[in-house]
C-alpha positions in Angstrom: 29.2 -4.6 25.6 26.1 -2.8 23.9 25.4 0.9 25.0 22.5 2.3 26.2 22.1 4.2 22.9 22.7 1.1 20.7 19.9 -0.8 23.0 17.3 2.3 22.6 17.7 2.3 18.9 17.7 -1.4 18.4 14.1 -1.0 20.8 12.6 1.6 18.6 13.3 -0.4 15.8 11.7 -3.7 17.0 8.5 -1.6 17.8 9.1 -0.1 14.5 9.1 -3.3 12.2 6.1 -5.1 14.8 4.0 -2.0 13.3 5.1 -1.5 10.5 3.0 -3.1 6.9 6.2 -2.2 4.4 9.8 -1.5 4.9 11.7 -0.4 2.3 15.5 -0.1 2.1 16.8 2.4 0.2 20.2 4.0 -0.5 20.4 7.2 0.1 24.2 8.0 -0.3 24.8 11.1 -2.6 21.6 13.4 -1.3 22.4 16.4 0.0 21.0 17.8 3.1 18.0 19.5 1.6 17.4 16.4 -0.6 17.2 14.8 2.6 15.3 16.9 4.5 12.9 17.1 1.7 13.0 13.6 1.2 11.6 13.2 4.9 9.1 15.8 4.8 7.8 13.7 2.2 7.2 11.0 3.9 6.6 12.4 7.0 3.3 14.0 5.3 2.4 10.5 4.0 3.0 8.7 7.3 6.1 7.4 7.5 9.2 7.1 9.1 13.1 6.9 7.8 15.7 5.7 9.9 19.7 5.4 8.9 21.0 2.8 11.2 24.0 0.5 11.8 22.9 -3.1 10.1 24.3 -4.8 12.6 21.6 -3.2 14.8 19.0 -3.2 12.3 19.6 -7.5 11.9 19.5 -7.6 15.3 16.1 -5.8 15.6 14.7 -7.9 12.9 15.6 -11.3 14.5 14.0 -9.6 17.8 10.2 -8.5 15.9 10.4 -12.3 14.4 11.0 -10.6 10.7 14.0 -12.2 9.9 13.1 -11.9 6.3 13.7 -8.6 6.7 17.2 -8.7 7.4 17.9 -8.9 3.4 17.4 -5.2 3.1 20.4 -4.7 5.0 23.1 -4.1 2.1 25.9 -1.6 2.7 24.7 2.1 4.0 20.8 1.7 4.1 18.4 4.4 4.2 15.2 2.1 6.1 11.7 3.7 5.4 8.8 2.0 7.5 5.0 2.3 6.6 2.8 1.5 9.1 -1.1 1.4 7.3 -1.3 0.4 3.7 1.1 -1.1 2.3 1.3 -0.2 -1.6 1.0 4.1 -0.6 4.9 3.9 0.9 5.8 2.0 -1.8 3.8 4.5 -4.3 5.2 7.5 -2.3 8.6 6.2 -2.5 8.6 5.7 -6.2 7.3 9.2 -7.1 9.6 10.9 -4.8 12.5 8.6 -7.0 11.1 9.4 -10.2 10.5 13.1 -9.5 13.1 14.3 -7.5 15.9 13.3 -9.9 19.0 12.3 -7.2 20.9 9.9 -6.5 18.0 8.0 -4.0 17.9 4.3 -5.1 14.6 2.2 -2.9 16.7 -1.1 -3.3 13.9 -4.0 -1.6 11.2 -3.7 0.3 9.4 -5.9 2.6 6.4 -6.5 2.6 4.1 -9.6 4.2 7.2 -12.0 4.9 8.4 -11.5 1.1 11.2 -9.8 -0.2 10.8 -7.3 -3.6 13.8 -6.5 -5.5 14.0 -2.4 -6.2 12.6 -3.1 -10.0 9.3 -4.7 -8.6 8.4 -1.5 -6.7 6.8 0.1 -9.7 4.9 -2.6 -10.3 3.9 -2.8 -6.8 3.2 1.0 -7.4 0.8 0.8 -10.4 -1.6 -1.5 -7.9 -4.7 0.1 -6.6 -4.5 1.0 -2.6 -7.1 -1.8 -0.3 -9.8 0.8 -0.3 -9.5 1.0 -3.5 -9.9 -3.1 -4.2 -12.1 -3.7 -1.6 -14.8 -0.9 -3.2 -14.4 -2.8 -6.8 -14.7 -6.3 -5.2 -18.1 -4.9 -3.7 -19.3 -3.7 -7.0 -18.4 -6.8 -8.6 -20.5 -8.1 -6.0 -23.5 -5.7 -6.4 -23.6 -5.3 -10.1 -24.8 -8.9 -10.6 -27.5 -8.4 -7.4 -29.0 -5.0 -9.5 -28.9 -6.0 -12.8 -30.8 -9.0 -11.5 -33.4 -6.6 -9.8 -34.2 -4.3 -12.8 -35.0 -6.7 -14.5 -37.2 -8.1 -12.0 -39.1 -4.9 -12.2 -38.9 -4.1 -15.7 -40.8 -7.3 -16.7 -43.1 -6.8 -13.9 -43.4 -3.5 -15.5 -43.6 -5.0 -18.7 -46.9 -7.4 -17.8 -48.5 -4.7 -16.1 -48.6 -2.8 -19.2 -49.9 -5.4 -21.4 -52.7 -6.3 -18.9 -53.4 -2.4 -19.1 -53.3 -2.6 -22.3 -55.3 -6.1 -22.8 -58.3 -4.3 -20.4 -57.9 -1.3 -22.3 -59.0 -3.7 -25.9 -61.6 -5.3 -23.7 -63.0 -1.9 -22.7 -62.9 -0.9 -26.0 -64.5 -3.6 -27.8 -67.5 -3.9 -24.9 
């Protein structure tokens, strides 16, 4: 028979993985407590959350927020970190804190849009540009075309206008 602890947490992480964009699973075994604590602050400041939960409970959230997908991050003790807004910056904060804090913190898979990553993809993943940052190139690949087009509209209206200048200015001359 399921507590009333075990039902809050498996609630909180329903509403959790419905909000979330990226979950990442992690292992975190070998940190020490200020490794951990800084390890949270970190994401904390970026947004995001980290929960250490039974899997059982975590599997049984998952199936409940329709993201059974999800379910394969569950491997032995799991560290789960949820992003909630973009979801490459987790993924980018994750890896720096990885590759700069120098412990034993391992981000195993994350889940992102119905599709599992393996731990090696999530530099990859990583390197991408965040969605303001493609949106803003895909709307100067749009516009560059649209202005180059328009100067040089102008510069061969430009262009005639200074030889009709310059064909009054022969007529002028030679009258």
């Amino acid at each position: 028979m399921p507590t009333e602890k075990k039902i809050r947490e498996v609630e909180e992480l329903t509403d959790a993985l419905t909000r979330s964009s990226v979950v990442i699973g992690a292992d975190y075994r070998g940190l020490r407590v200020d490794e951990t604590t800084a390890l949270r602050r970190t994401l904390r400041d970026a947004g995001m959350t980290m929960h250490v939960i039974k899997n059982t409970l975590f599997l049984r959230a998952a199936e409940a927020a329709g993201k059974t997908g999800a379910s394969e991050l569950a491997e032995g003790p799991t560290a789960l970190i949820f992003g909630f807004d973009d979801p490459i910056a987790p993924i980018k904060t994750v890896v720096d804190y990885q590759r700069t804090a120098r412990n034993t913190f391992v981000a195993r898979k994350a889940f992102m849009d119905g599709t599992v990553y393996a731990g090696a993809r999530l530099t990859e993943l990583a390197t991408m540009p965040s969605k303001e940052q493609l949106i803003a190139e895909i709307a100067g690949g749009f516009d560059s075309p649209i202005t180059t087009f328009s100067y040089l509209l102008s510069a061969t209206v430009q262009e005639f206008s200074g030889l009709i200048d310059a064909r009054a200015g022969q007529l002028e001359g030679a009258a």
